[in-house]
PyMOL commands that place a pseudoatom at each C-alpha (Angstrom):
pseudoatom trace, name=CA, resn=UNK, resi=1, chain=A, elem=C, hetatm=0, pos=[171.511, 134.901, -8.281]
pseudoatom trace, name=CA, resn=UNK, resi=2, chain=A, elem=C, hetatm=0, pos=[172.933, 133.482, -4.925]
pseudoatom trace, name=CA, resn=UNK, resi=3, chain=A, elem=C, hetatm=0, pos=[171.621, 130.428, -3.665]
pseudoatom trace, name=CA, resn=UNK, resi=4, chain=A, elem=C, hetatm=0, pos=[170.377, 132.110, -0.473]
pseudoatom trace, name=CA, resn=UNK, resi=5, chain=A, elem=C, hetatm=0, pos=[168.259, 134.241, -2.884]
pseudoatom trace, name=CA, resn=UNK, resi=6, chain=A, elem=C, hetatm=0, pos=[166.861, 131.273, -5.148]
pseudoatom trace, name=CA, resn=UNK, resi=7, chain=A, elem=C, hetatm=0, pos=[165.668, 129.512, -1.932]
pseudoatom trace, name=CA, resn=UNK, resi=8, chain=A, elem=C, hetatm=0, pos=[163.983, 132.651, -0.885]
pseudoatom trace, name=CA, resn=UNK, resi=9, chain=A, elem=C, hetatm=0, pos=[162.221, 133.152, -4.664]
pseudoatom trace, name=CA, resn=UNK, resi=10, chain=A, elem=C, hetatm=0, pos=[161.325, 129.033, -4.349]
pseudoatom trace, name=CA, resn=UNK, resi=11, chain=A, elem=C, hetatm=0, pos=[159.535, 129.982, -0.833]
pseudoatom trace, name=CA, resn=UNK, resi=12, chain=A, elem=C, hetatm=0, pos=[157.621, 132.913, -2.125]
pseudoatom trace, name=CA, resn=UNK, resi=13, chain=A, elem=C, hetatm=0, pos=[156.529, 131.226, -5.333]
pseudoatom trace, name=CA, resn=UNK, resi=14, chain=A, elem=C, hetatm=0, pos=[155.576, 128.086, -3.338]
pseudoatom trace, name=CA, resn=UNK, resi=15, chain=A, elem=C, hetatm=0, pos=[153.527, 130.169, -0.846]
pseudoatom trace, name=CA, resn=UNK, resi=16, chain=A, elem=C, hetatm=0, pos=[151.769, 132.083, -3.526]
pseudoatom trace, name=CA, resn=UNK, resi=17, chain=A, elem=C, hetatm=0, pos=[150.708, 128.565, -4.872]
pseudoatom trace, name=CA, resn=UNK, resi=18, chain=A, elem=C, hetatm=0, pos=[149.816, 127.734, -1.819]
pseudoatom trace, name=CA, resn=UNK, resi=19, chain=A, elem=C, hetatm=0, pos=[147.681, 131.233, -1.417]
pseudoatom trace, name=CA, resn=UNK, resi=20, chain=A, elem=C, hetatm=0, pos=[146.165, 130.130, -5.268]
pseudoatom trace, name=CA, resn=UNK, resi=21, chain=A, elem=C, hetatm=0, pos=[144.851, 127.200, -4.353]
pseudoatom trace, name=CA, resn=UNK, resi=22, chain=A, elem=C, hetatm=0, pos=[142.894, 128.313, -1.099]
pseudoatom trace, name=CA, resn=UNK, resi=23, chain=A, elem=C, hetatm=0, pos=[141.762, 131.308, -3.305]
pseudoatom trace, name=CA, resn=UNK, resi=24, chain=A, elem=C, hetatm=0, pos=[140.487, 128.640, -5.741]
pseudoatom trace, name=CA, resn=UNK, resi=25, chain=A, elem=C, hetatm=0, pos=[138.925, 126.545, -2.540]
pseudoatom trace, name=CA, resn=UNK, resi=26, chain=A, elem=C, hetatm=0, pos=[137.263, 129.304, -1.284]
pseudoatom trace, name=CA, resn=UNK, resi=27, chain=A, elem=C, hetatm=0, pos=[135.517, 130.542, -4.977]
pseudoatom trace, name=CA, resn=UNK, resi=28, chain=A, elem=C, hetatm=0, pos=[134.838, 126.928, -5.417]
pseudoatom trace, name=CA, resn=UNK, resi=29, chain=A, elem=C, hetatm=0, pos=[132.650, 126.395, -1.940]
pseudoatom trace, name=CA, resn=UNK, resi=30, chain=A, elem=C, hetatm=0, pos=[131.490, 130.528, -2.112]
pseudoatom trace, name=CA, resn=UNK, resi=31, chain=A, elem=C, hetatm=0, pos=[131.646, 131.512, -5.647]
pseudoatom trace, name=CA, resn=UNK, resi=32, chain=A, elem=C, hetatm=0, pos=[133.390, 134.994, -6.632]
pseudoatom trace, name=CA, resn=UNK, resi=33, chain=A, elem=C, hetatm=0, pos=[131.775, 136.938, -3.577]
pseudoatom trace, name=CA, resn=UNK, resi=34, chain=A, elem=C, hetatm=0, pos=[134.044, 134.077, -1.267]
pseudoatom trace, name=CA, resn=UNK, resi=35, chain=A, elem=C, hetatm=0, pos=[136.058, 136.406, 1.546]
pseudoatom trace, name=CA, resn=UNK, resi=36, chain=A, elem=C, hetatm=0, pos=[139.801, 136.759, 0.964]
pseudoatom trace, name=CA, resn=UNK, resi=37, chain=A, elem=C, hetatm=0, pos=[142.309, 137.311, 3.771]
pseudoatom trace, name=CA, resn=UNK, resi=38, chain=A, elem=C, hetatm=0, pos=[144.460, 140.457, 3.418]
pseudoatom trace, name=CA, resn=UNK, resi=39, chain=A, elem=C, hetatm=0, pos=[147.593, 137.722, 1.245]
pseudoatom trace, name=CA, resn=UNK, resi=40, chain=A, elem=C, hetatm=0, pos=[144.990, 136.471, -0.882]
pseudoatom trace, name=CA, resn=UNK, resi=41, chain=A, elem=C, hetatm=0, pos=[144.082, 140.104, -2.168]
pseudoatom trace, name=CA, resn=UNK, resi=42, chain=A, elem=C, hetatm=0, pos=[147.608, 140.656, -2.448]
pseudoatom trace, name=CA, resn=UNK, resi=43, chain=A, elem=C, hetatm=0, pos=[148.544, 138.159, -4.533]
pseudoatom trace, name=CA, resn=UNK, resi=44, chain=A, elem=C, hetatm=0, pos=[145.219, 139.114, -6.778]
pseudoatom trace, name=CA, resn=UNK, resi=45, chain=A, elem=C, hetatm=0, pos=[146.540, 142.707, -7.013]
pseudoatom trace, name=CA, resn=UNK, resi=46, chain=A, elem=C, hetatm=0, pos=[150.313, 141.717, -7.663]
pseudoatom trace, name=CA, resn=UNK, resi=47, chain=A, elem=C, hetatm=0, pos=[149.187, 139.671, -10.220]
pseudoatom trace, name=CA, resn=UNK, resi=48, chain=A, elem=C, hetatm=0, pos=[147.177, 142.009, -12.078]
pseudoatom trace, name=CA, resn=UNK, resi=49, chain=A, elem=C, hetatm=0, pos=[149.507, 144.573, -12.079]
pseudoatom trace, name=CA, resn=UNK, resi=50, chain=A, elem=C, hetatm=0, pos=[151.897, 141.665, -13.371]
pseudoatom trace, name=CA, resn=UNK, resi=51, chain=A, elem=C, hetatm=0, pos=[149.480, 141.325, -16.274]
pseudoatom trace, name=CA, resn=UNK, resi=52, chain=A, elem=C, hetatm=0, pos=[149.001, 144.986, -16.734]
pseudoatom trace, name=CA, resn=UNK, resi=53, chain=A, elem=C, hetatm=0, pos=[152.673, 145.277, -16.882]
pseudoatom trace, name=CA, resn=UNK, resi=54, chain=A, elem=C, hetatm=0, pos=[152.995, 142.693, -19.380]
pseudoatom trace, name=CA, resn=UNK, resi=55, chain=A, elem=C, hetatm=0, pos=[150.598, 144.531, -21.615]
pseudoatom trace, name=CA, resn=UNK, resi=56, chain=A, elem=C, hetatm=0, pos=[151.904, 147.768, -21.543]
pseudoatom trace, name=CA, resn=UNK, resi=57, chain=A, elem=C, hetatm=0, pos=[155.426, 146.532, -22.700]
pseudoatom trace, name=CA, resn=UNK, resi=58, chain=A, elem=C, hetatm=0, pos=[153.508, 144.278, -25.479]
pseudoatom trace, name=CA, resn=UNK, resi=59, chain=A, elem=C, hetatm=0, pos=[152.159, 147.500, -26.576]
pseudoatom trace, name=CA, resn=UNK, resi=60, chain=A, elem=C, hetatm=0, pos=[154.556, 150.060, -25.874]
pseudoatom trace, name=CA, resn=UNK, resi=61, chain=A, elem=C, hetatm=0, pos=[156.995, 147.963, -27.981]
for i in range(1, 61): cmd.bond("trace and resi %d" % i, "trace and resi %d" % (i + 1))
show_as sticks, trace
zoom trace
């Protein structure tokens, strides 16, 4: 990978820490039901498609 493209992957996993812990925050201070902006539920989605992924090929293999 180029550098310009490792800087770019080491911004996108920083933000989706930062995204992570204000998810975390807000469940903390509202519980489960705590309203998500529109990145928050993103993340949320990505990674459970992430998971989902990671199952099928567990399985499929």
């Amino acid at each position: 990978m180029k550098s310009e493209q490792l800087d770019l992957v080491n911004l996108v996993k920083r933000t989706d820490k930062e995204l992570e812990t204000s998810i975390s925050k807000k469940r903390e201070e509202h519980g489960l039901d705590a309203e998500l902006d529109a990145e928050e539920k993103a993340l949320i989605v990505r990674q459970m498609h992430e998971e989902q992924d990671d199952r099928n090929k567990t399985y499929l293999n």
